[in-house]
C-alpha positions in Angstrom: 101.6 165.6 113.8 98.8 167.8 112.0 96.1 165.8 110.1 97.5 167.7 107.1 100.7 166.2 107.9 98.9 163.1 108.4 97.5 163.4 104.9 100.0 163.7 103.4 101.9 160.5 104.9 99.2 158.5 103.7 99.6 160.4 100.4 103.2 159.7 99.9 103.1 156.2 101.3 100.2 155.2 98.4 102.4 156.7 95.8 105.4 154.5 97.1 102.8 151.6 96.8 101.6 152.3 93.6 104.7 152.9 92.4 106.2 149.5 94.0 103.3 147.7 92.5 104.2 149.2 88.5 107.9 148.5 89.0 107.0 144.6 89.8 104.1 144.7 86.9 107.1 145.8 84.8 109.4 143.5 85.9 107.1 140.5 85.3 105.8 141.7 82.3 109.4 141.7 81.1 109.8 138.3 82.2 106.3 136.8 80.3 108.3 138.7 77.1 111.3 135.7 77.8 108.8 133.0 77.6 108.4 130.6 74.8 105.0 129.5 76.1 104.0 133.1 76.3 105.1 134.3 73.2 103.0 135.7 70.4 102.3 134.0 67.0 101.3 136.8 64.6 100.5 134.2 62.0 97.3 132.9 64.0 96.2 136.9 64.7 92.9 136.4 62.8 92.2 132.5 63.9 89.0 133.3 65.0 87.6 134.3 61.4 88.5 130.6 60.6 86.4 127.9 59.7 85.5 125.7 62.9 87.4 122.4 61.0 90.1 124.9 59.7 90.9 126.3 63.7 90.3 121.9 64.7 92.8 121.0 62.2 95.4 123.4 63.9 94.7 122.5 67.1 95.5 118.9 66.3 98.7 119.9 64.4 99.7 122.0 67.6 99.0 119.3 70.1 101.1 116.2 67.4 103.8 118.1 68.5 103.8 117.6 72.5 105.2 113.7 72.2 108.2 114.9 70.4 109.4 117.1 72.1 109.0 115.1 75.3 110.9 112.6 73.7 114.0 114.4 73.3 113.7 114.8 77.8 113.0 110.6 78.5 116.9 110.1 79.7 115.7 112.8 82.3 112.7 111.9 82.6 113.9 108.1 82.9 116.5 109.1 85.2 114.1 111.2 87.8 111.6 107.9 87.7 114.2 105.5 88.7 115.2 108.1 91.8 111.7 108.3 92.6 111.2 104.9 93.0 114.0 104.3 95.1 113.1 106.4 97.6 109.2 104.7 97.4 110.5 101.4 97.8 112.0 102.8 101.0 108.5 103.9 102.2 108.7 107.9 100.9 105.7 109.6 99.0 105.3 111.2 95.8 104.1 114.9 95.9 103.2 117.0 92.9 103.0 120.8 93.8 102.1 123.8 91.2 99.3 126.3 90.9 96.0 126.7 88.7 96.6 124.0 85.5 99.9 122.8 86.8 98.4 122.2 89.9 95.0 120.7 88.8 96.9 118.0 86.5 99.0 117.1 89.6 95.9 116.5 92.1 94.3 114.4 89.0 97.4 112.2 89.0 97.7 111.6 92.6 93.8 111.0 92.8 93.7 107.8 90.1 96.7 106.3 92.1 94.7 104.6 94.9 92.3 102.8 92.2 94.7 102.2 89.6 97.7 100.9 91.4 96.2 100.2 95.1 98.1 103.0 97.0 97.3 104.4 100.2 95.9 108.0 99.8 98.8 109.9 101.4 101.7 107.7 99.2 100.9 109.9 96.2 99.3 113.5 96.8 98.7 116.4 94.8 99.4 120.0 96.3 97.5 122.7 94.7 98.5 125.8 95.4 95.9 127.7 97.6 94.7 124.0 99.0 91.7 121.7 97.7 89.4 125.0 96.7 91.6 125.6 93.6 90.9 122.4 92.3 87.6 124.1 90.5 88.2 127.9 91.1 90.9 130.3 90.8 92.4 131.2 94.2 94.0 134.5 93.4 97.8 135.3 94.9 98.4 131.7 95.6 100.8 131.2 93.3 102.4 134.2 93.7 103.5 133.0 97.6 107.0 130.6 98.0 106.1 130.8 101.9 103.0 129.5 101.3 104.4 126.2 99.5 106.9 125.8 102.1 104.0 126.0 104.9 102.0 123.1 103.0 104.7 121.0 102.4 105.5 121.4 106.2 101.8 120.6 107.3 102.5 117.2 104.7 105.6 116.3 107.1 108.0 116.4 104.3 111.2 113.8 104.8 114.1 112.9 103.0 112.8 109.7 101.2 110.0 111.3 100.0 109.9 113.3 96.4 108.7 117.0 95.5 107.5 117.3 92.0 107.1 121.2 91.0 104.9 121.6 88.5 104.9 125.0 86.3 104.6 125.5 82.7 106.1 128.9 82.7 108.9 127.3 85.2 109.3 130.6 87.4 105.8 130.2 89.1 106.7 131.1 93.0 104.4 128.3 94.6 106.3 125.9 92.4 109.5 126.8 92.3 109.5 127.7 96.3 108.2 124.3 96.9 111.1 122.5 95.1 113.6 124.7 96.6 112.2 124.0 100.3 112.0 120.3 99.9 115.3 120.0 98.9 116.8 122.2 102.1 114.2 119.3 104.0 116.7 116.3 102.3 113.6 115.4 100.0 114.0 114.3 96.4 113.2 117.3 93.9 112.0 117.0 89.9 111.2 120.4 88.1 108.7 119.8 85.5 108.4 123.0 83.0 107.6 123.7 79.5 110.5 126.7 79.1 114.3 126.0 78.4 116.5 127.6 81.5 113.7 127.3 84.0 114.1 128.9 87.7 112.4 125.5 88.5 114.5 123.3 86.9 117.7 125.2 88.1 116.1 124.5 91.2 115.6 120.7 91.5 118.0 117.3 91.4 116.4 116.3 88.6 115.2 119.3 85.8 112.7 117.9 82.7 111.6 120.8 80.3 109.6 120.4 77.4 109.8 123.1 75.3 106.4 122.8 73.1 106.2 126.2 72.0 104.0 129.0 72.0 100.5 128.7 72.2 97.7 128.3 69.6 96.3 130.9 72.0 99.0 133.6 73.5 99.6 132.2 77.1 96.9 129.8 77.6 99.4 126.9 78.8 96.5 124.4 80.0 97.0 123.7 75.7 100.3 122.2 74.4 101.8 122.4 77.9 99.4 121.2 79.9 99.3 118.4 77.6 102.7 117.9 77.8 102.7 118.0 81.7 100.0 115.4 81.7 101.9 112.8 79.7 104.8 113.2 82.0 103.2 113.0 84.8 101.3 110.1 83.3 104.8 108.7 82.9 106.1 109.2 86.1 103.3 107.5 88.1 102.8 104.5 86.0 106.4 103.7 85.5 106.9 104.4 89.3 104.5 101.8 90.0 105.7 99.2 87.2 109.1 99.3 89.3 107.6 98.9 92.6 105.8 95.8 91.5 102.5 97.2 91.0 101.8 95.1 87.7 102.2 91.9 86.1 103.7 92.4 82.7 101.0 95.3 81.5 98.4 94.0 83.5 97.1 96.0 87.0 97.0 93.5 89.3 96.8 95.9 92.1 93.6 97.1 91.0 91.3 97.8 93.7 88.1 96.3 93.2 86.1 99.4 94.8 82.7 98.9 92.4 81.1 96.6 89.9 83.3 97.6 86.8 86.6 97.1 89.0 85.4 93.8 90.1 84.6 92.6 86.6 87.8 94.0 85.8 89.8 91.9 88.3 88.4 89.0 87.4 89.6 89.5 83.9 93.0 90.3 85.1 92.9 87.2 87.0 92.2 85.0 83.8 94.3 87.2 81.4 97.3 86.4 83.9 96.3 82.9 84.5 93.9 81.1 81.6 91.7 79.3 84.8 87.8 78.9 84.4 85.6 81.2 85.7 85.2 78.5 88.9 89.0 78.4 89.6 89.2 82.3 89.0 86.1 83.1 91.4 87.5 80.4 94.1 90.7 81.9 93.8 89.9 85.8 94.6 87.3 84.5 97.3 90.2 82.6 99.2 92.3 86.1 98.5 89.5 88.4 100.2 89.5 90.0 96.4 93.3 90.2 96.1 94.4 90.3 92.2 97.8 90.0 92.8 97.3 86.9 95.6 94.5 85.2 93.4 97.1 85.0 90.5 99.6 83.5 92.8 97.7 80.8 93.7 96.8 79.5 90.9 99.8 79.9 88.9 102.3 79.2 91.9 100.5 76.2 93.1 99.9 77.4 96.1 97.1 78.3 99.1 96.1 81.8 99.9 98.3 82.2 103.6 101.6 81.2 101.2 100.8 83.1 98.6 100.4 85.7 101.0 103.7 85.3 102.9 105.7 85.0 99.3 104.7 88.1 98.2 105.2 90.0 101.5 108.9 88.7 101.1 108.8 89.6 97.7 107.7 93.2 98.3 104.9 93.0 96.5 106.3 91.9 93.2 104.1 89.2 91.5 106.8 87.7 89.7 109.4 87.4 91.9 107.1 85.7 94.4 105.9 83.5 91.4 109.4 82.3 90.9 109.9 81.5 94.8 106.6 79.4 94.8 107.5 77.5 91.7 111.3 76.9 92.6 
């Protein structure tokens, strides 16, 4: 072969490139057009020569619309929580996967778990796509790669008690929707959390919640209405997660973990909001408890010393109240 021949492979096989690459720019671009939360809102064209109250004042309208259209998904979202927790009580984990926002709102989740509700680090874990890195700065082509959410999830061990939460506002993200599809082929428990009606993500997953907020006060930034939307459901699905597993007293956190000086204040006002005892019973009681909440609470209002109250709530599984009941007959 002639370097002029040569030449004009290379020649030919760039055109084929660029021409693969404007096809696929075409086809996505297509795709944003389908998109509710990419849709443009002529009416808000000329925000920007708005008054700063005037522009606040939309913003607050746009976002007092995010709990109601999440209340028209609870019986889905109600019905992927009490899944989820099944499979916890059996020892699985709860992951959240996505990329950029989606992703970001599922690693701040995971990470108030351990303080909030006791958990060990790896029971609840966010997956961001294009690892830890992304958390603060844009990891470009992550989210564009389903191989590379399969690959993670693999490096996490996924198992069939445990549950994939795909997180995407636009619901056809790659990363998100190849991370649902892959832990479902693994046996795992799948949710699809998006903010467009007919999702390739909720298609994907046992369990599909969209909330459809619409489009954007600005054209496609989805960290507004629908990342607000995906906070409050994630906020949901944690929290009520835990309530079932026994991870509160009534609304009280009495698995808090008393990891600084505001956290040990706080769990000695647990212990007296659960109980009523005087600052003496309550300190006795946590110091018997090495600092248990749950433990301290059980032995004052069970009648009963720190090994039993223990042992009662290891048969209990953790729950406060049914060990309560046990202790008190």
């Amino acid at each position: 072969m002639t370097s002029a021949d040569s030449a004009a492979d290379s020649a030919a096989a760039a055109a084929a490139d660029s021409a693969a690459d404007s096809t696929g720019s075409a086809r996505l671009r297509a795709q944003l057009d389908t998109l509710t939360t990419e849709a443009f809102r002529p009416e808000l064209a000329e925000i920007d020569r708005l008054e700063t109250l005037e522009i606040a004042r939309i913003m607050n309208a746009e976002d007092a619309a995010v709990p109601t259209a999440i209340a028209g998904q609870l019986p889905r979202i109600a019905a992927a929580i009490e899944a989820i927790a099944a499979r916890m009580s059996r020892g699985g984990r709860l992951l959240y996967t996505g990329a950029g926002t989606a992703g970001r709102l599922g690693v701040l989740d995971a990470s108030e778990c351990p303080p909030t509700f006791n958990t060990r680090p790896e029971q609840v874990v966010g997956v961001i796509a294009g690892g830890p890195d992304a958390v603060v700065t844009s990891v470009e082509g992550a989210e564009d790669s389903a191989e590379l959410a399969a690959r993670d999830l693999d490096r996490l061990g996924i198992a069939p008690d445990d549950t994939v939460v795909g997180v995407s506002a636009s619901g056809r993200t790659p990363y998100a929707v190849g991370a649902v599809e892959h832990a479902r082929r693994r046996g795992a428990l799948t949710v699809g959390l998006s903010c467009n009606a007919g999702s390739a993500l909720a298609a994907a997953a046992d369990h599909g919640i969209e909330i459809v907020v619409g489009p954007e006060l600005l054209t496609g930034s989805t960290r507004l209405k629908a990342g607000t939307a995906q906070k409050l459901v994630l906020n949901m699905i944690s929290t009520i997660t835990m309530i079932r597993l026994g991870k509160t007293f009534g609304n009280l956190m009495v698995d808090v973990r008393a990891s600084n000086d505001k956290l040990r204040a706080r769990s000695r006002r647990i212990v007296f909001l659960a109980t009523g005892a005087s600052d003496e019973r309550i300190e006795s009681a946590l110091a018997a408890t090495d600092g248990e909440v749950k433990n301290a609470i059980l032995t004052i209002l069970g009648g009963v010393d720190a090994p039993t109250a223990e042992k009662l709530l290891a048969e209990a599984h953790g729950h406060l109240r049914a060990a309560l009941e046990a202790a008190t007959g």
